[in-house]
TORKOLSE-818163 format. One record per residue (C-alpha): x, y, z. Coordinates in nm, 2 decimals. Example, Ala and Ser with C-alpha at 12.3 -4.5 7.8 and 13.67 -1.06 7.14 Angstrom:
residues 2
@east->1.23&north->-0.45&up->0.78
@east->1.37&north->-0.11&up->0.71
END
This chain:
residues 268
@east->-2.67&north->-2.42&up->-3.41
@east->-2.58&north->-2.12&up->-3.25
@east->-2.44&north->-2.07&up->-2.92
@east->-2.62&north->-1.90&up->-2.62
@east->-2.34&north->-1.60&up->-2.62
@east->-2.39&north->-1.56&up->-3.06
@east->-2.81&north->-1.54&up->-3.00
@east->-2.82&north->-1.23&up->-2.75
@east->-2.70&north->-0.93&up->-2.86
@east->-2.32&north->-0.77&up->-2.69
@east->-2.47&north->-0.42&up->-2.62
@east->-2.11&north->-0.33&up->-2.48
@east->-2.01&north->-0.39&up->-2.78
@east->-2.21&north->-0.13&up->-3.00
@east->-2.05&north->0.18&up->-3.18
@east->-2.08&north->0.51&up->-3.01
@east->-2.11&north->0.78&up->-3.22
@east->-1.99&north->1.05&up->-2.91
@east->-1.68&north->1.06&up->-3.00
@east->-1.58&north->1.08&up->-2.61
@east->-1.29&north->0.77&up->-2.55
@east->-1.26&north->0.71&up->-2.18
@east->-0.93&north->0.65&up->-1.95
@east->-1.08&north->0.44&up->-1.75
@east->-1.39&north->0.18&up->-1.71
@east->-1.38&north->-0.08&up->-1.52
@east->-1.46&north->-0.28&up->-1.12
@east->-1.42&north->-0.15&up->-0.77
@east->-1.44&north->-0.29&up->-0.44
@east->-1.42&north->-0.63&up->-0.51
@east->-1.34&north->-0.84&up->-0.22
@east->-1.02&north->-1.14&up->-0.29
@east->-0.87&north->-1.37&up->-0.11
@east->-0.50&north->-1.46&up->-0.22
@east->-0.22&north->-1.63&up->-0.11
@east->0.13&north->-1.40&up->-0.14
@east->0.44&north->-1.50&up->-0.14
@east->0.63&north->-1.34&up->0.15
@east->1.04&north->-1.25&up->0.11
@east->1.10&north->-1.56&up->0.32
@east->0.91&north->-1.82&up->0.07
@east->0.60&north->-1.85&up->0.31
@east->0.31&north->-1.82&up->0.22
@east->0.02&north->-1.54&up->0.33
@east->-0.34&north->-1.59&up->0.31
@east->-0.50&north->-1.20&up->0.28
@east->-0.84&north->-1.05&up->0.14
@east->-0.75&north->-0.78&up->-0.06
@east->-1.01&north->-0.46&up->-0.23
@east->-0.93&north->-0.44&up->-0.58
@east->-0.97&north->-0.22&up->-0.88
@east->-0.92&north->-0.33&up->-1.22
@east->-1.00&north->-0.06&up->-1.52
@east->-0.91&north->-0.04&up->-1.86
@east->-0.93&north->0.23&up->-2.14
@east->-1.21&north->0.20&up->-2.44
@east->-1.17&north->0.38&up->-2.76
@east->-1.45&north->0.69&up->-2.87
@east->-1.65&north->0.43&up->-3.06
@east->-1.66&north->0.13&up->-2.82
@east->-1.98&north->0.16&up->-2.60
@east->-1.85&north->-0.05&up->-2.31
@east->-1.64&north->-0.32&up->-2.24
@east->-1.73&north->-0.64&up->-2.07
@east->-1.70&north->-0.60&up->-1.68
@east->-1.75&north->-0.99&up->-1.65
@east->-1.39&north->-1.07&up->-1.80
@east->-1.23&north->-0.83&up->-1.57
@east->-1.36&north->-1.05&up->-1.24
@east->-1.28&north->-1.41&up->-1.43
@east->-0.92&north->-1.24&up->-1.50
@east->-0.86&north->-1.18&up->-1.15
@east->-1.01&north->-1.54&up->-1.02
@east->-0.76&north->-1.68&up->-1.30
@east->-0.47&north->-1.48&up->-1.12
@east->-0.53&north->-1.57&up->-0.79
@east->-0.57&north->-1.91&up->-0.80
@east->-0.19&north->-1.94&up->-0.76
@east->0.02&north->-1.76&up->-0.46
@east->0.11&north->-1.43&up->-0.60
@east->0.46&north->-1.22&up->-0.60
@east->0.44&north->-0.83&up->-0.61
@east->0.62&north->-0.95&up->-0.95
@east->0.29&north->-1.13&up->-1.11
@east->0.11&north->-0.79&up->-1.10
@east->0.28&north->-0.74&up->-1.44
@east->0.11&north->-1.10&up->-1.57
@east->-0.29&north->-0.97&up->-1.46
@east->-0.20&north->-0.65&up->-1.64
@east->-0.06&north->-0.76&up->-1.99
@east->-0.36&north->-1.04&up->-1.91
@east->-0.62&north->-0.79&up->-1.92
@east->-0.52&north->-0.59&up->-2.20
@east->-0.56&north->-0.95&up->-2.42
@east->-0.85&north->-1.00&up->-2.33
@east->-1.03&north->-0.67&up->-2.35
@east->-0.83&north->-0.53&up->-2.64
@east->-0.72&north->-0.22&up->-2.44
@east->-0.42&north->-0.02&up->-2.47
@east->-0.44&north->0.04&up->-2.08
@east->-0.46&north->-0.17&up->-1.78
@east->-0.50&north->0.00&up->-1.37
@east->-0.48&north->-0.19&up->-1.06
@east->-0.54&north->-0.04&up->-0.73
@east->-0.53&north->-0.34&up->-0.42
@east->-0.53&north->-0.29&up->-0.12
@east->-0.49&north->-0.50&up->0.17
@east->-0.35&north->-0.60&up->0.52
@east->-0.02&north->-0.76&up->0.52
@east->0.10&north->-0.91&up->0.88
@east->0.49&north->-0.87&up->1.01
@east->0.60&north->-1.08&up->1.23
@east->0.71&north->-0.85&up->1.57
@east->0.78&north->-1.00&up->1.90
@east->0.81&north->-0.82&up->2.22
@east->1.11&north->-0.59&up->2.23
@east->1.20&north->-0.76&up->2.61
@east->1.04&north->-1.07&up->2.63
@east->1.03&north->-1.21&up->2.32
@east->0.64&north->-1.29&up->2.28
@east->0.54&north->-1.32&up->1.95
@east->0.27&north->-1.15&up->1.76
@east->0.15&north->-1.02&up->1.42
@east->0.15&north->-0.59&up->1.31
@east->-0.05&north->-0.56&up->1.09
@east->0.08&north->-0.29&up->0.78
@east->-0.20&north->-0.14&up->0.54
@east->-0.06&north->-0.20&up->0.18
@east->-0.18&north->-0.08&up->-0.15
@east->-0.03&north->-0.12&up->-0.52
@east->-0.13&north->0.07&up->-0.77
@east->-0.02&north->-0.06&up->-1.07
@east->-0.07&north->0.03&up->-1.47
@east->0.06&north->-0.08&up->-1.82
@east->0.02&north->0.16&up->-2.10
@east->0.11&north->0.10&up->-2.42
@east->0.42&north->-0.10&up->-2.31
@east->0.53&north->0.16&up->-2.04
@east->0.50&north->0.03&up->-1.71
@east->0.41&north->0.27&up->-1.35
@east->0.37&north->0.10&up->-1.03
@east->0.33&north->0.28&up->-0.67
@east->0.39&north->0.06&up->-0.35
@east->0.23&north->0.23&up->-0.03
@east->0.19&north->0.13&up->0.32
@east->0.03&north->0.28&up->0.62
@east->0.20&north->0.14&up->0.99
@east->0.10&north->0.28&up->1.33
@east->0.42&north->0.39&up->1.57
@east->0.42&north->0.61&up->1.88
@east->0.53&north->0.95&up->1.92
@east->0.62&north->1.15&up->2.23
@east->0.63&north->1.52&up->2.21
@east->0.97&north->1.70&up->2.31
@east->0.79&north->2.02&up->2.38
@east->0.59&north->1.84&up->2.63
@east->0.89&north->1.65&up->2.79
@east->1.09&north->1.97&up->2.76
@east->0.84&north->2.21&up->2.97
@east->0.68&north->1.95&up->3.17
@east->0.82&north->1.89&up->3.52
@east->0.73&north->1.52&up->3.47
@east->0.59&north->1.31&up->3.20
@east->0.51&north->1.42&up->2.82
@east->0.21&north->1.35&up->2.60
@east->0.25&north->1.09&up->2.37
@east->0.05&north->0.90&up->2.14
@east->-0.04&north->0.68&up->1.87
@east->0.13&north->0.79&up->1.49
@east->0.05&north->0.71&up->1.11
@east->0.34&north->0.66&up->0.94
@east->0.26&north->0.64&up->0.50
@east->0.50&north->0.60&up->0.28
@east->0.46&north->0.60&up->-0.11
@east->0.72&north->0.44&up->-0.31
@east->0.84&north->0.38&up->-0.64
@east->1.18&north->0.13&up->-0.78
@east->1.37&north->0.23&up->-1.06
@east->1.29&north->-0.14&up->-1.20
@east->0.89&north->-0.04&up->-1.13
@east->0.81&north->-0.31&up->-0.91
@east->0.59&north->-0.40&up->-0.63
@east->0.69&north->-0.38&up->-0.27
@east->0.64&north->-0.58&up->0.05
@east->0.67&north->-0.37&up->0.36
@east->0.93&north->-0.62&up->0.51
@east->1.24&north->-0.45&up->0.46
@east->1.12&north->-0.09&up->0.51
@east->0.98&north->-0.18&up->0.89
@east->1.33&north->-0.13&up->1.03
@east->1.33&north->0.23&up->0.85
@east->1.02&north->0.30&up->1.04
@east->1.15&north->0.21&up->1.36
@east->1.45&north->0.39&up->1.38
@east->1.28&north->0.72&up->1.26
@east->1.01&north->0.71&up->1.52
@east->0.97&north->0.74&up->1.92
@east->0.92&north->0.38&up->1.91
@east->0.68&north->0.11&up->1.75
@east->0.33&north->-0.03&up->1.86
@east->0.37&north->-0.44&up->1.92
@east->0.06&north->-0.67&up->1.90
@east->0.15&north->-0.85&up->2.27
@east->0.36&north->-0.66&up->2.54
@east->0.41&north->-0.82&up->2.85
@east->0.49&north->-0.60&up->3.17
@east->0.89&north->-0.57&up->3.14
@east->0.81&north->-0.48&up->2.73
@east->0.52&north->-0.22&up->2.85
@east->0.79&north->-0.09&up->3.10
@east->1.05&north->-0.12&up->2.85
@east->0.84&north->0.08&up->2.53
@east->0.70&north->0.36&up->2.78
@east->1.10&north->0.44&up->2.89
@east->1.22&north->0.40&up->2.48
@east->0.92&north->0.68&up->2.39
@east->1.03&north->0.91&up->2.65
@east->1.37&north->0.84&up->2.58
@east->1.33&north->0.95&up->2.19
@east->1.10&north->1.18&up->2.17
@east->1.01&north->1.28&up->1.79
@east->0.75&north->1.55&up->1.62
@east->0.61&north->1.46&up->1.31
@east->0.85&north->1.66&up->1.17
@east->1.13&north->1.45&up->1.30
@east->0.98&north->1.13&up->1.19
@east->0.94&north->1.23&up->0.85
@east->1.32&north->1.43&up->0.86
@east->1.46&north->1.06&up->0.95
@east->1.27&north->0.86&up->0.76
@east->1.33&north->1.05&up->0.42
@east->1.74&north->1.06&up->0.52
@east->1.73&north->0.69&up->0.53
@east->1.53&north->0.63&up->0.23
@east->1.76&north->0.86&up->0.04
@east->1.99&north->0.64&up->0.10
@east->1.78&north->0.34&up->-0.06
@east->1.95&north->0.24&up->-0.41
@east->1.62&north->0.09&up->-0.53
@east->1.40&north->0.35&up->-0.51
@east->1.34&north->0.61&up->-0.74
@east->1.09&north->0.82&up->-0.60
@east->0.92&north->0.81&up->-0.26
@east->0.65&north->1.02&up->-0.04
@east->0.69&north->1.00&up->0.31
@east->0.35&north->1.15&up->0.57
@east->0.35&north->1.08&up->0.97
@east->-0.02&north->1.18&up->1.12
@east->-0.03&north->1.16&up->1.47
@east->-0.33&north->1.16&up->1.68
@east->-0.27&north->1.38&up->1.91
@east->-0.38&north->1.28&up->2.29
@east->-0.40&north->1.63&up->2.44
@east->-0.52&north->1.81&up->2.14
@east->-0.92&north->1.82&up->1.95
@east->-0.70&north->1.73&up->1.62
@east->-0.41&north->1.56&up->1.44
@east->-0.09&north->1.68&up->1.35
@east->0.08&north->1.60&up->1.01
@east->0.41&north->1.64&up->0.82
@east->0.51&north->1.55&up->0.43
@east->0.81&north->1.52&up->0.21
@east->0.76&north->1.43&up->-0.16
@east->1.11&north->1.38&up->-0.37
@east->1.08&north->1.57&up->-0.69
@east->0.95&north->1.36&up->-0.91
@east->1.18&north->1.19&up->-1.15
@east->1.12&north->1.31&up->-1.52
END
């Protein structure tokens, strides 16, 4: 007796006769929760948004969107390393018979940061997204995050007889590894700090409010600097490859934002 899958018919399945073989066909905006491994061994519950696509040849119709989800449920069942991306992707391309596999996740990864005076602990929380794809064998995997900072003017300190505007910042960086792995923002926080007027802390008691309001005036920092310092220390990062660096600061005195970018050439 046949199954239930052998009596319906796998429309996905059928021959097209377009002749039109797409790059990428797949699920978006599916909501996961998974456990990552941190650098310390701990563990860190998240939800991530995810993406998962892969290629179809001229004369498939479709492919089956159901296996893509029950891949991902597999995967996450275990806590995850930037590392296991690698294991969904090859996973993916079993199961579907694709050439190509493309993940895009994105999700909010918490640092521990206590107040800079007092000590109180709390969580920042850094927006991270990998974007990850295999192809044939050839591997190409993006780490980027997106942490807020402050930023004081120095054309405001410099012409003002007291005081300078400052404000909240967007600092984005897009990186790659020469071994084309996935990143946690752990070790790259440090870089952030040192390149910008100063950081925004999840608890600040009054000696740390007193103590982050003198550090901003004290280094004050256009976008341009941010991104000037930034990129000097990550050119000096052995791992990486190729990066992008943006700061956006919303500006407190001004009806818009202010941005700078640096891109390294890319690599060929």
């Amino acid at each position: 007796m046949r199954s239930v899958f052998e009596q319906l018919p796998d429309v996905a399945m059928e021959m097209d006769s377009r002749g039109v073989a797409l790059q990428a066909v797949g699920i978006r905006e599916l909501r996961l929760p998974l456990r990552l491994l941190t650098p310390t061994g701990a563990e860190q519950a998240v939800v991530a948004s995810v993406e998962l696509s892969v290629d179809i040849e001229a004369n498939q119709r479709g492919t089956h969107m159901s296996r893509l989800v029950e891949t991902l449920y597999e995967w996450t069942a275990q806590p995850l390393s930037p590392a296991d991306v690698r294991t969904l992707l090859q996973l993916t391309q079993e199961r579907l018979g694709s050439r190509r596999a493309h993940l895009r996740m994105r999700f909010p990864y918490f640092l521990p940061l206590a107040a800079p005076v007092t000590g109180a602990p709390g969580l920042l929380d850094v927006e991270v997204e990998w974007d990850a794809q295999l192809n044939n064998g050839a591997s190409c995997s993006t780490t980027s995050f997106e942490v807020p900072a402050l930023t004081l003017c120095p054309c405001s300190k410099a012409i003002a007889d007291f005081g300078a505007h400052n404000q909240r910042a967007l600092v984005r960086l897009w990186l790659q590894t020469k071994e084309r792995t996935l990143l946690l923002p752990d070790d790259y926080l440090p870089l952030i700090e040192q390149s910008v007027s100063a950081l925004v802390y999840p608890v600040l008691k009054r000696p740390d409010e007193k103590f982050v309001t003198e550090k901003t005036y004290e280094t004050p920092r256009f976008v341009e600097d941010v991104v000037r310092e930034l990129v000097l220390r990550l050119q000096g990062r052995e791992e990486l490859r190729w990066f992008r660096v943006e700061c956006e600061s919303i500006e407190s005195i001004h009806n818009h934002n202010a941005f700078a970018v640096y891109e390294e050439p890319r690599p060929k």
